[in-house]
N, C-alpha and C positions, 0 to 999 in steps of 0.2 A: 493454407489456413489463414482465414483472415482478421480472428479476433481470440487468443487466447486469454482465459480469464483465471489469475493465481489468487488462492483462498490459504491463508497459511493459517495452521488451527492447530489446537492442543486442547486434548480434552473438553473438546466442544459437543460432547453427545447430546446437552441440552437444547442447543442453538444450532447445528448443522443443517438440521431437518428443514426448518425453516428458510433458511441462508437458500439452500439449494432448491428449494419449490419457488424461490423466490428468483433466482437466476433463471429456471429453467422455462419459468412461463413468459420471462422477459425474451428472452434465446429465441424461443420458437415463433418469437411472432416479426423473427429474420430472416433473410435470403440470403448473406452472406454463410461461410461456413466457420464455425465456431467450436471452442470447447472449455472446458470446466477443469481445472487441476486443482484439488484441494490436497496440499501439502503438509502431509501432518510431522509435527514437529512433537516427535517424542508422547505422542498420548498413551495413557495408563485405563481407559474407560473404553466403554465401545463404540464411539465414534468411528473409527475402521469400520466396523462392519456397516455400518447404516450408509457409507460416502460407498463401500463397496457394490451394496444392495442397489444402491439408485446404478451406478456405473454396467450392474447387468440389463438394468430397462433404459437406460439413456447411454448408450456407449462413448457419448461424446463425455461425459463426468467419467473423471480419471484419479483416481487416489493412487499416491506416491506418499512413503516413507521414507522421508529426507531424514530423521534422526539428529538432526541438527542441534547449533546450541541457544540458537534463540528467535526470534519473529526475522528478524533479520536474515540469517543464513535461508528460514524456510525461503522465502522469496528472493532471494538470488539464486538459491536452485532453482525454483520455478521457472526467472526471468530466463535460465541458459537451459530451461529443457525443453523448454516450448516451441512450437513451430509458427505460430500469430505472426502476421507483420505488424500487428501492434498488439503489444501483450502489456494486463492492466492487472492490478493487484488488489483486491479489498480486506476489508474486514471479515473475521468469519463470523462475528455478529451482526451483520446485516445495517450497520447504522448508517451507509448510504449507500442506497440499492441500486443497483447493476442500470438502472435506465437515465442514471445520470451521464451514462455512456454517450447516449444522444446530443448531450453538449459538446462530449469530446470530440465527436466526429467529423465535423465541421472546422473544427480547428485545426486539427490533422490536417483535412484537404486543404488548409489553406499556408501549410508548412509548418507548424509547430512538427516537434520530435521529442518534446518531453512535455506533458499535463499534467499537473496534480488541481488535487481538489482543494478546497479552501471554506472554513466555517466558520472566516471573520470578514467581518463586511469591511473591512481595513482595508483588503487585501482587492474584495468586490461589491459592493454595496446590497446584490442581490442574499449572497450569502446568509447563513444563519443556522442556529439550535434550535431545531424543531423542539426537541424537548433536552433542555440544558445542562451541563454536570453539573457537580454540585459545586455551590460558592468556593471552598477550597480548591478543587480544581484549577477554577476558572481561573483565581489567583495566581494558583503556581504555572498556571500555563499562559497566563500574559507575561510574569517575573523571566520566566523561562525563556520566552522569545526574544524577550528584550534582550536576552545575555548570547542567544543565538543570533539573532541580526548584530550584535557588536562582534562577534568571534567569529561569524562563519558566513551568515547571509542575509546580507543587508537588503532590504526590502519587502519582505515574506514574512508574512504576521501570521503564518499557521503552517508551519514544516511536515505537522505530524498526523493531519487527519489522514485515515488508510483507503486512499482512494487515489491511486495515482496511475498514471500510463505512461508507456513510451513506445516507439515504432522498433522495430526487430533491431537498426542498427545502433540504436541509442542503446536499447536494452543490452547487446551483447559487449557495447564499449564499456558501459558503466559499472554492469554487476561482474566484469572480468578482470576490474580491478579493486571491484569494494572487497572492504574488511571487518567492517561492525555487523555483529550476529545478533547485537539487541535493538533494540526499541531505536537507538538513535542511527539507525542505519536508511531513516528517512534526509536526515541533514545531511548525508555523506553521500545520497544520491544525487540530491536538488545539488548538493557542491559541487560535483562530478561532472552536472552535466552543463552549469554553468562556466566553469574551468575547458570543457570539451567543447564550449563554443556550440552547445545542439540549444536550437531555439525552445524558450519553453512559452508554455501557453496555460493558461489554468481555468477552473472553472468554479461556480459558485454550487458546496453544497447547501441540501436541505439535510442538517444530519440528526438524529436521534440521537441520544445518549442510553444507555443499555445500562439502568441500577444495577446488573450484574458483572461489570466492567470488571475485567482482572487487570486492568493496570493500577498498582498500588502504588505509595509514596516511595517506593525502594526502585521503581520502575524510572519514576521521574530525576531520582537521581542518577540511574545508571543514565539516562539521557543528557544530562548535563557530562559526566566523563565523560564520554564516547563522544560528544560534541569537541571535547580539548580534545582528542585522543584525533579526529577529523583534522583538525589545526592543522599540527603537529603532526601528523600525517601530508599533510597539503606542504608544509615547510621544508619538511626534510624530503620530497620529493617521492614517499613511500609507489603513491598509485602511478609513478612512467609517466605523465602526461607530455 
């Protein structure tokens, strides 16, 4: 397997449909061999059955019920269930679609082992908000970074857009020792894999914003704990490095 792709969702029966016609028309117009694991983290709606329904016409779309306790755990299940030598994680609302892969690829071959994507031009000058959060946001997610580049990771003006990759052996070093199940388990990867010496490489999204975003102001704070909680982790030697 050469490209698995983790989709971690929670009562996403609105947006899946989408998400997934939008992967699969990108998929098929490959010759490598590929597959779809959308991880559902605890949904109450019928998203299962819809990730099911495609998985019986596209067998490579695979739904798994991780039960998890947050976007985090779904995707470290993912990353250690998969078989991809390079296995890449998105949104399940679709806000930067699957053919940004196309940049990753290239970088890969040229030895990166960790990518994530990026939707500040800080970071790439290409990058950008196709269509942008709202000023609040935008605020608390520049304040946020700043306090992330002084505490965790210096350099990286966007930790958290959900668009990230790594090659099988990164993947299996890093989420074998993460520990954050929420939202901030983006900074504890990029840390991980910085501290593990695995070269990273990044790329410039074009990304969307989704008015129907379920990260709320309770979200952004659990991202700030769990960025101390990474510290503090890294200090007292939790992750074996």
């Amino acid at each position: 397997m050469y490209l698995s792709v983790i989709v971690p969702a929670r009562n996403e029966v609105r947006r899946i449909k989408k998400t997934l016609e939008s992967n699969i028309a990108y998929l098929k117009t490959k010759s490598f061999e590929y597959e779809v694991l959308v991880v559902d983290n605890g949904s109450t709606d019928g998203m299962p059955g819809i990730v099911q329904e495609y998985g019986t016409r596209y067998p490579f779309v695979k739904y798994v019920d991780a039960r998890g306790a947050g976007k985090g755990s779904a995707v470290r299940y993912g990353m250690l269930h998969t078989t991809g030598d390079i296995r890449l994680f998105m949104d399940a609302d679709n806000a930067t679609t699957l053919n940004h892969f196309d940049l990753m690829e290239p970088i890969f071959k040229d030895g990166s082992e960790v990518i994530f994507g990026t939707r500040d031009s800080r970071d790439l000058s290409e990058a950008r908000q196709v269509v942008a959060q709202p000023w609040y946001r935008r605020i608390l997610g520049d304040v946020g970074n700043l306090l992330i580049q002084v505490v965790v990771l210096p350099g990286i003006w966007d930790t958290q857009a959900g668009f990230k990759a790594c090659t099988k052996k990164a993947a299996e070093a890093i989420f074998s020792r993460s520990a954050i199940d929420g939202f901030g388990f983006d900074i504890e990867m990029l840390a991980l894999a910085k501290r593990l010496n695995f070269k990273l490489g990044k790329i410039p999204l074009q990304w969307e914003n989704d008015p129907e975003s379920k990260v709320s102001l309770s979200a952004y704070i659990s991202v700030f704990l769990e960025m101390f909680r990474v510290r503090w982790n890294l200090w007292t030697g939790k992750y074996h490095l």
